[in-house]
N, C-alpha and C positions, 0 to 999 in steps of 0.2 A: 155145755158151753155154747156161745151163740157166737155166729159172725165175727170175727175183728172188725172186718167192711163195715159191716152194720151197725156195730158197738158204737165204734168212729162218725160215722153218720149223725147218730142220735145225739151225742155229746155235742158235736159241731152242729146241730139244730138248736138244742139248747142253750148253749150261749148266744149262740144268735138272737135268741128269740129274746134276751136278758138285756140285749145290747139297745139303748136309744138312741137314734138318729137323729140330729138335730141340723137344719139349716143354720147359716150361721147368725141370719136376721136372729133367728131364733134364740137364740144365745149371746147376741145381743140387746136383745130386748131381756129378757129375762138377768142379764149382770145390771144393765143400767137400771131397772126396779130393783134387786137388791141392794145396788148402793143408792137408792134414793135418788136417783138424777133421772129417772123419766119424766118423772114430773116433778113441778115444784111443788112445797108444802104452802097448804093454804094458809096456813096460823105463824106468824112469826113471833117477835118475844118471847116471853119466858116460855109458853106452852109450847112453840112451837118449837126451839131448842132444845127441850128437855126430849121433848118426842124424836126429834131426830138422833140424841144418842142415845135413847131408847132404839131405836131403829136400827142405826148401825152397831150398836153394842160397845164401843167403843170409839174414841177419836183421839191420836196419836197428836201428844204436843212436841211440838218444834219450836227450839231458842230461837230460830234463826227468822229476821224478821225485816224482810224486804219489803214484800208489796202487803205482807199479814201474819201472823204466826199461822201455823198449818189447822190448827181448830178451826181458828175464824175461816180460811179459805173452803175448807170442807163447807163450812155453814151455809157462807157465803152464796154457795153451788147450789144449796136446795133449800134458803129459808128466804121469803120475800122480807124486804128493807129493813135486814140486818146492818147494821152500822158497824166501823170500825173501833173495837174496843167492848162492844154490847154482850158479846158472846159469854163471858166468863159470869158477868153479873147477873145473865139472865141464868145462869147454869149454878154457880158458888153465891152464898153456900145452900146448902140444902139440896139439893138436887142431881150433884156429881162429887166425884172426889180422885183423888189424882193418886195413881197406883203406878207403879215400875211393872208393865205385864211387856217383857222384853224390851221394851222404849216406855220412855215416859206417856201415861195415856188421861185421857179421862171417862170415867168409867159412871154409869147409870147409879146414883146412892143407894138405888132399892139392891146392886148389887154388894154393896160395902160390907153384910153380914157374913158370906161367902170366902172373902178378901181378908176379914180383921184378924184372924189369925194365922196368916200369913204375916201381916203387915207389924204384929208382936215377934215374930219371928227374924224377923228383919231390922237392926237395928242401925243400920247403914243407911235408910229411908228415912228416919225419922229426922224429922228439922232440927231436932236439939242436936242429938249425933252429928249433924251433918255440921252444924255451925263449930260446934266444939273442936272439931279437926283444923279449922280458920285458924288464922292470926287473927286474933281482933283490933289488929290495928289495922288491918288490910278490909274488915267491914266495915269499921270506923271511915277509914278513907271514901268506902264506896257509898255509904251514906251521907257524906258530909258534898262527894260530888252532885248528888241529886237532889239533897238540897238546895244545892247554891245555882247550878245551872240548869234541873229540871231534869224528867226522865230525857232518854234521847236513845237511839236504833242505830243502827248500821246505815250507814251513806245518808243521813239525813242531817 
């Protein structure tokens, strides 16, 4: 049997030597290239969208829609002269598809094979399911308002 002293030593060298130090520049330069905000992306439009939720993996959509819905403001942040409303068109269809991965998201299509049997499993997802639980007179209603006076947002 050998030392405690010395057992103790070697272990607490080893972790040490496991352990990375990081400035904080450091780690912040390195979070801001993973979320895509070092720099801007050179390509906007369709290429350049798709590559960004290529890049980020995903992008969390939000109802809630002040100054953007939460996609486009994500975009916004790292795609050169994205416009208000571009985001979805350059992305649907083809390209992304809209998955419940804890919040509603939109996910990369090349992931969609990965997803589809999950998304069979899931019946509470599915737009038919999802309408059928409605009154159809209450989507009636909310059809017939966009019709007559147009989409429209919150405080506009």
């Amino acid at each position: 049997m050998g030392c405690c002293a010395c057992e103790g030593q070697v272990r607490d060298d080893a972790v040490r030597a496991q352990v990375l130090e990081l400035q904080p520049e450091q780690v912040r330069r390195a979070l801001l290239s993973r979320l895509g905000l070092r720099q801007r992306a050179r390509e906007g439009g369709e290429g350049g969208a798709r590559q960004l939720l290529r890049q980020l993996r995903h992008i969390q959509l939000d109802p809630l829609d002040v100054l953007g819905q939460n996609a486009e403001l994500v975009a916004f942040a790292r795609l050169p002269g994205l416009k208000r409303g571009e985001l979805f068109g350059h992305l649907l269809p083809g390209g992304a598809f809209e998955h419940f991965a804890k919040e509603a998201c939109l996910l990369p299509a090349e992931y969609f094979p990965a997803y589809r049997d999950r998304a069979v499993q899931a019946p509470w997802w599915r737009l038919g399911d999802r309408l059928a639980r409605l009154d159809a007179g209450l989507i009636q209603d909310v059809l017939d308002e966009v019709r007559d006076r147009g989409p429209s947002a919150p405080g506009i």
